[in-house]
N, C-alpha and C positions, 0 to 999 in steps of 0.2 A: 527364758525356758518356757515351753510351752504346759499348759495343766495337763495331765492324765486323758480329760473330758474333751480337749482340743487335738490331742496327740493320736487317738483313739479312732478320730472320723477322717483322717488323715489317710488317702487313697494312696497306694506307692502303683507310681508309671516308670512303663517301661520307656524308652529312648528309641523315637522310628527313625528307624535309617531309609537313606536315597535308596528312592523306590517307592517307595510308600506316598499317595496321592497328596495327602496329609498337607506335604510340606510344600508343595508346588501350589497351593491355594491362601487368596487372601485373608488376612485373621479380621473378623470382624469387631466393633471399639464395642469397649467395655460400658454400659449403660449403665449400671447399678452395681455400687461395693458394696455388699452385701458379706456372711460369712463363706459364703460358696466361695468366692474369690480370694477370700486371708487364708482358707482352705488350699484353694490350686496355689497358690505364690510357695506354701510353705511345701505344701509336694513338689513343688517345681524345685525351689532349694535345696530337696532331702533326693533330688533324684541327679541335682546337677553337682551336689556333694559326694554323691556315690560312683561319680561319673569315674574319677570327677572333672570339672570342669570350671572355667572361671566367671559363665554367662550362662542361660538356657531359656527360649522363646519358648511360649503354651505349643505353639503345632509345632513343636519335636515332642513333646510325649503325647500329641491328639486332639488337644484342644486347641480350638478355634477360634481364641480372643485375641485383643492386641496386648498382651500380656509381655514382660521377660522380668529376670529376674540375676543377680550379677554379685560376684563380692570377689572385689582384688585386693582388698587391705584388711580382711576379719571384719568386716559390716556389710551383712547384708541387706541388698537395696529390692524393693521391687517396685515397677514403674507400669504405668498403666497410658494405655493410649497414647505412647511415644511418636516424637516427630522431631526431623534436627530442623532448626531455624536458619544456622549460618552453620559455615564450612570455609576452611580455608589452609593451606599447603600441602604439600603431598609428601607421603611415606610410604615407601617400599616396605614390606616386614611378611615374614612367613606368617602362616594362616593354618587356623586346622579346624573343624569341625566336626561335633561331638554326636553329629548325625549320619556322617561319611567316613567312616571310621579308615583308617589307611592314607587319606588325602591330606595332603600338608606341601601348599601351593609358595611362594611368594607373590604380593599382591599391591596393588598402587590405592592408596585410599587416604581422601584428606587427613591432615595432621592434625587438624584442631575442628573442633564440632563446638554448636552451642544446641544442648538437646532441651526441646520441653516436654514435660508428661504429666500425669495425675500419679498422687502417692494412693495408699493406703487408706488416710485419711481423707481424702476428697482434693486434697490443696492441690492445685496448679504449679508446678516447679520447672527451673530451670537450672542447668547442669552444663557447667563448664568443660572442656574434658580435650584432654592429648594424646598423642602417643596410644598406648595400650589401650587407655581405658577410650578413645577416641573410635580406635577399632572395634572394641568388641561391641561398642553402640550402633556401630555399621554394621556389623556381621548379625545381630540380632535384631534390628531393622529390615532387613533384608530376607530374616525368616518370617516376619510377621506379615512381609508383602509376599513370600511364595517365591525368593530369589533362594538358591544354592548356589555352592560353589561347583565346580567343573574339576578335575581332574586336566593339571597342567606339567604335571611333575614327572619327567621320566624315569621309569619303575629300575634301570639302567644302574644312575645316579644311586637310587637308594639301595640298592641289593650291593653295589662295588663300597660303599661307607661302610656297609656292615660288614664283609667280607675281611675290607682294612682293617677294622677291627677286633677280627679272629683271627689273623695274621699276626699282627702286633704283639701278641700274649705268647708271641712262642720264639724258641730263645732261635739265637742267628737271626734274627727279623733285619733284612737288609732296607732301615728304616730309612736311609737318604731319599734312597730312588722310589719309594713308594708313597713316603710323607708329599713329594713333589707332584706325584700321580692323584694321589686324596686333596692337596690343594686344588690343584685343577678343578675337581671333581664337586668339592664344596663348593665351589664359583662362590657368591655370597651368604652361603649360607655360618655364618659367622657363630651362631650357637651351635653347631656342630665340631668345630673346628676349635671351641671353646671347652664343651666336657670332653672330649678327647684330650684336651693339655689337662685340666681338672682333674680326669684318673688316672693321667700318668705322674700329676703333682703330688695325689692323695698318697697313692703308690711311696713316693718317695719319703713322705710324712708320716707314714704307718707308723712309726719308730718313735715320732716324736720330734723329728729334725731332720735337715736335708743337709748332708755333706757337701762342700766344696764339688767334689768330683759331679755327684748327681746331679748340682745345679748347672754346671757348667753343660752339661748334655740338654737339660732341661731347656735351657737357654738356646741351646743351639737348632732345636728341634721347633720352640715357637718363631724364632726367625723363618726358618725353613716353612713354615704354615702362614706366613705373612703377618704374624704378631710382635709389633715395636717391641722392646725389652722395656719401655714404661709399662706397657699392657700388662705384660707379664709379672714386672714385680707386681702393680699394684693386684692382681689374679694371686699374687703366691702369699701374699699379704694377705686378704682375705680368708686363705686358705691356715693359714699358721693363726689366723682370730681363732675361726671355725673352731680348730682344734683345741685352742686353749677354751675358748668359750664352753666348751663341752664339760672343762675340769674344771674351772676356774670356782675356787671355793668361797671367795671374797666379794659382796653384791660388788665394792665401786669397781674390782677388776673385772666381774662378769658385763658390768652396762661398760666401762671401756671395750670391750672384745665386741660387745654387740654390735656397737655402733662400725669396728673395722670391718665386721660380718658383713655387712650392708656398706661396705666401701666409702664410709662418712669419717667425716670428724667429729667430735662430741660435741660442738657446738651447732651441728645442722640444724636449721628450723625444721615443723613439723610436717610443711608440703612437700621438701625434699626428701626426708624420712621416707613419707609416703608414696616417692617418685622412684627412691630408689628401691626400694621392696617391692611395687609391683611390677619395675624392671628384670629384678632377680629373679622373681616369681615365674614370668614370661618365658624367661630364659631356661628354668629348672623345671617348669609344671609337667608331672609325668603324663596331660592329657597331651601336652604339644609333644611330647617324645615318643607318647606309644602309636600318634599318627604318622610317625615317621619307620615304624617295621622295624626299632631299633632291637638290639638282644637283651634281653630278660637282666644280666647283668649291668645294664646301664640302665635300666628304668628301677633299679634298686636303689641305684646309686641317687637318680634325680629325687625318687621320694626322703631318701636320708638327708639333701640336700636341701629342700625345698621342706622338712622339718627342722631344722635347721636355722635356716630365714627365716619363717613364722616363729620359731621364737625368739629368735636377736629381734625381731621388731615388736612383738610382745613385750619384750622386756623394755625395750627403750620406753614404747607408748605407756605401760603401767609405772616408772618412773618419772612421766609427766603427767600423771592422771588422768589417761586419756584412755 
């Protein structure tokens, strides 16, 4: 927690968006850690909290260092005068940017990174990193050299998803022929096509329980969107944690449920834990949903969601004193 006296000199910035020269320009390396800079990191933090977001480089709120600043697991990081050393596989995965607001690309970018930076304290560090956190070390790399992303996504695709979606909510919805249309339409985009089964599963669990009858639609519906019936239990499985987790009066039943939350077994180690959560996170974070134009009721739904996962993994990691 920060003192009164630290919190106080604490500037809040705004977030420049494409267009602004700002970001098309290279950030210059940080020379001296001084308070000035444990200053920007932690307005960087309180700006890319409010975003929010899961990363945030200095030239997206104006400043011009080699700065960023990140937290995918509840620990914030801030690294100073980053550089990846090695690289190696490639991963396709949608994309969003908390400076392009609307823009949400899928994009090809190595799968495994080895980053070095300076901390806080001066020290020279190196930083393993995959998947997600892999990315957004690219993606905030990229803002401290003056790279943005481009608009690749046609406006087509996302106006006909939302549309499927106010459709769907109204009774006679002739869901065969248009679930087949919305596949299409998703082509890879798999987290789409995932809370879309999500609120028609919640739907179903409002109650407490899902009937014979309703599962069997439910079922028939994620086949039709090209999801295995493994996918789905283990999504519905989750989904019936979730809900128990929420009542669950008993700690050893609540860290059981946690752990279904987060699609583990109780015995997962603690990298996996943290593998799967920033997965979940990826998947539900309302900054990646609202770059996608999606309706007001499903960005309710990801934040309910995505409070949710933070705390089934709160809970696990405070049961291992972590």
């Amino acid at each position: 927690m920060l003192s009164p006296q630290v919190a106080f000199q604490i500037v809040a910035y705004d977030i420049r968006t494409f267009g602004d020269p700002v970001l098309t320009s290279v950030a210059e390396q940080v020379e001296n850690i001084d308070g000035k800079i444990v200053r920007l990191s932690q307005a960087m933090l309180q700006a890319m909290y409010q975003a929010p977001g899961l990363g945030l480089a200095a030239p997206q709120i104006g400043v011009q260092k080699q700065i960023f600043v990140y937290d995918v697991d509840g620990e914030p990081v801030t690294l100073l005068n980053p550089r990846i050393v090695e690289s190696r596989g490639e991963w396709v995965y949608d994309e969003g940017c908390l400076s392009i607001p609307g823009l949400y690309v899928e994009m090809l970018r190595p799968k495994e990174v080895l980053l070095e930076a300076v901390d806080l304290g001066g020290n020279t560090i190196q930083i393993e990193a995959d998947e997600l956190l892999a990315r957004l070390f690219q993606h905030e790399l990229d803002h401290l050299n003056g790279v943005l992303m481009f608009d690749r996504m046609q406006p087509e695709q996302r106006k006909l998803a939302i549309g499927l979606f106010e459709q769907g909510k109204q009774e006679q919805f002739p869901y065969a022929q248009v679930l087949e249309q919305f596949r299409r339409e998703c082509l890879r985009r798999r987290n789409l096509i995932q809370m879309f089964l999500e609120i028609l599963t919640a739907t179903a669990l409002a109650d407490g329980a899902m009937d014979p009858a309703e599962r069997r639609v439910l079922d028939g519906i994620a086949v039709s969107l090209g999801v295995s019936q493994a996918e789905y239990d283990r999504l519905v499985m989750r989904m019936n944690a979730q809900f128990r987790f929420s009542t669950d009066a008993r700690p050893q039943d609540k860290l059981q449920d946690a752990y279904k939350v987060l699609g583990l077994e109780s015995g997962a180690e603690t990298p996996e834990v943290k593998k799967a959560y920033r997965k979940l996170m990826s998947q539900h974070h309302p900054d990646k949903l609202v770059s996608k134009g999606l309706p007001e009721e499903m960005m309710e739904i990801a934040k309910r969601k995505t409070h949710e996962i933070k705390t089934a993994y709160d809970t696990i990691m405070a049961q291992r004193g972590e």
